[in-house]
C-alpha positions in Angstrom: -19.9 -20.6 -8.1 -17.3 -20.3 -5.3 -15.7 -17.3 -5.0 -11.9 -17.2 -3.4 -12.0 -15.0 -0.6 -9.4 -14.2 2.0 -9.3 -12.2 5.4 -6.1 -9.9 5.5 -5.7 -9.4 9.2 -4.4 -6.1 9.9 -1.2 -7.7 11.2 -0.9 -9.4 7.8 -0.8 -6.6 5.8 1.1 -4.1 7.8 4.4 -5.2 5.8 5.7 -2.6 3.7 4.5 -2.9 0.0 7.1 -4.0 -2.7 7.7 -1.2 -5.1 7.5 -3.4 -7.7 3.9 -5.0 -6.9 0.7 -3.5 -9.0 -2.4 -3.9 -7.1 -5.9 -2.7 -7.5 -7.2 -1.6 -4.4 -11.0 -0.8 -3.7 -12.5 1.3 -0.9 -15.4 0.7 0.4 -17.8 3.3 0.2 -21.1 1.8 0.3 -22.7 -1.4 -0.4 -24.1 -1.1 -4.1 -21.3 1.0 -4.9 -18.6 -1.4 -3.6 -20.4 -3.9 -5.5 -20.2 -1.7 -8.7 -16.4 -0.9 -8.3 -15.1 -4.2 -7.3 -16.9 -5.4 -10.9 -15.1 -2.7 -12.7 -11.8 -3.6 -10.6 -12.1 -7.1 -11.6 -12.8 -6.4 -15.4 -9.4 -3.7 -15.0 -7.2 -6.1 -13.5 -8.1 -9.0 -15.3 -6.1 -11.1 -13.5 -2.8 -8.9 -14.0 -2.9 -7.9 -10.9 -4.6 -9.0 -7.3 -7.4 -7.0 -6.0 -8.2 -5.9 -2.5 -11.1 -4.5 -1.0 -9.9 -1.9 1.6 -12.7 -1.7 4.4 -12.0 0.8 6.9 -14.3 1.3 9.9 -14.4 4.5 12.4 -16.2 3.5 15.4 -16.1 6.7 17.4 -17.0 7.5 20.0 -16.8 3.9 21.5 -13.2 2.2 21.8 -11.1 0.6 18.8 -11.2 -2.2 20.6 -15.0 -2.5 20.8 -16.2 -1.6 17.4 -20.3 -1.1 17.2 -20.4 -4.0 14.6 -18.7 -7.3 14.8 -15.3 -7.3 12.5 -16.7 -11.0 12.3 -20.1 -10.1 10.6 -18.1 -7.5 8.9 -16.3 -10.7 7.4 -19.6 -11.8 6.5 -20.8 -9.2 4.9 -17.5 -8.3 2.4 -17.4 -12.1 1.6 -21.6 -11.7 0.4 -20.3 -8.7 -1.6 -17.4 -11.0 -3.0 -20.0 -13.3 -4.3 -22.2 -11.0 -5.7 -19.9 -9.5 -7.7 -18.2 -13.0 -8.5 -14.2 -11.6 -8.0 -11.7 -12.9 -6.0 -10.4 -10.5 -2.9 -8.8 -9.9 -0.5 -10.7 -8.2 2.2 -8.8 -5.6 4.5 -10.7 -4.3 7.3 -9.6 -1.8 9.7 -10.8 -0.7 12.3 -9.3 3.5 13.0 -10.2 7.0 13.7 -9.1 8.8 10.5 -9.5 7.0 7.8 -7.2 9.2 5.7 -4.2 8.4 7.7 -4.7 4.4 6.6 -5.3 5.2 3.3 -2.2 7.3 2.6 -0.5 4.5 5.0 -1.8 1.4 3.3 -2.0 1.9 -0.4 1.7 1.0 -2.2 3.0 3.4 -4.5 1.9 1.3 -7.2 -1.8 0.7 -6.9 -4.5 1.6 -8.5 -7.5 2.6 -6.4 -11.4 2.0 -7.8 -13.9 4.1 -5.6 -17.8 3.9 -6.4 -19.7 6.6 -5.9 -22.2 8.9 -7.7 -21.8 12.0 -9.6 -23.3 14.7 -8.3 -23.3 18.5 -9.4 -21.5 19.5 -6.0 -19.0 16.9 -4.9 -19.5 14.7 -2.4 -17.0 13.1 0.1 -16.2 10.0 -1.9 -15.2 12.6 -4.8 -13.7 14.6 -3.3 -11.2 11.5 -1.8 -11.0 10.1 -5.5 -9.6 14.0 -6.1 -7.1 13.9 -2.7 -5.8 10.7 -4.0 -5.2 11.7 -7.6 -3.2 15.1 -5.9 -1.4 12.4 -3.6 -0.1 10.6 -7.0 -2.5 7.6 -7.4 -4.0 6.3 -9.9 -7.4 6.6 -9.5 -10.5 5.2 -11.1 -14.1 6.9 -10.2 -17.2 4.3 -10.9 -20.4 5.5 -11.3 
């Protein structure tokens, strides 16, 4: 089965979001649990709303313009994900230093963000950004 799947350059989605559109994001936080939350996004939005994976990449110390991985096997690596989870995406990768600053820049004030992750007894980082978000407003969905 084909899976729609659609590149969101970074000039593309740099428009301001409509106040009025509901969107499911999804961070990317790993590959498994990616996987895991973009099946749990899927089964949320149930086609109510469009879904997006939001992939951001920090390649420090080399250049922004010279990432250490290729934004085009990037492509082909979210678009595998896509398929394995059988959704329909939009992928958003960006390429930036602090990844906080394109998440409080990117998400609308009307989306819904799904990270995957793992409980732990201490939190770990992608808790404690599902717990920044939630204090930011969002709503926020934690898969396990």
């Amino acid at each position: 089965m084909a899976v729609p799947f659609k590149i969101a350059r970074p000039a593309e989605v740099a428009e301001p979001v409509s106040n009025s559109k509901l969107e499911v994001v999804v961070l990317h936080t790993g590959e498994a649990a990616t996987i895991n939350a973009l099946k749990v996004a899927a089964e949320f939005a149930s086609g109510l709303a469009p879904l997006r994976l939001l992939a951001i990449q920090v390649p420090y110390p080399l250049s922004l313009e010279t990432p250490p991985v290729s934004v085009e096997f990037l492509e082909q690596r979210f678009a595998e994900m896509a398929r394995e989870a059988a959704v329909e995406i939009a992928v958003d990768i960006r390429l930036a230093r602090d990844a906080g600053d394109v998440i409080e820049n990117d998400l609308g004030p009307h989306c819904v963000v799904v990270i995957g992750g793992s409980r732990r007894r201490w939190p770990t980082a992608t808790m404690r950004l599902a717990r920044h978000l939630e204090r930011r407003g969002y709503q926020v969905v934690f898969t396990n």
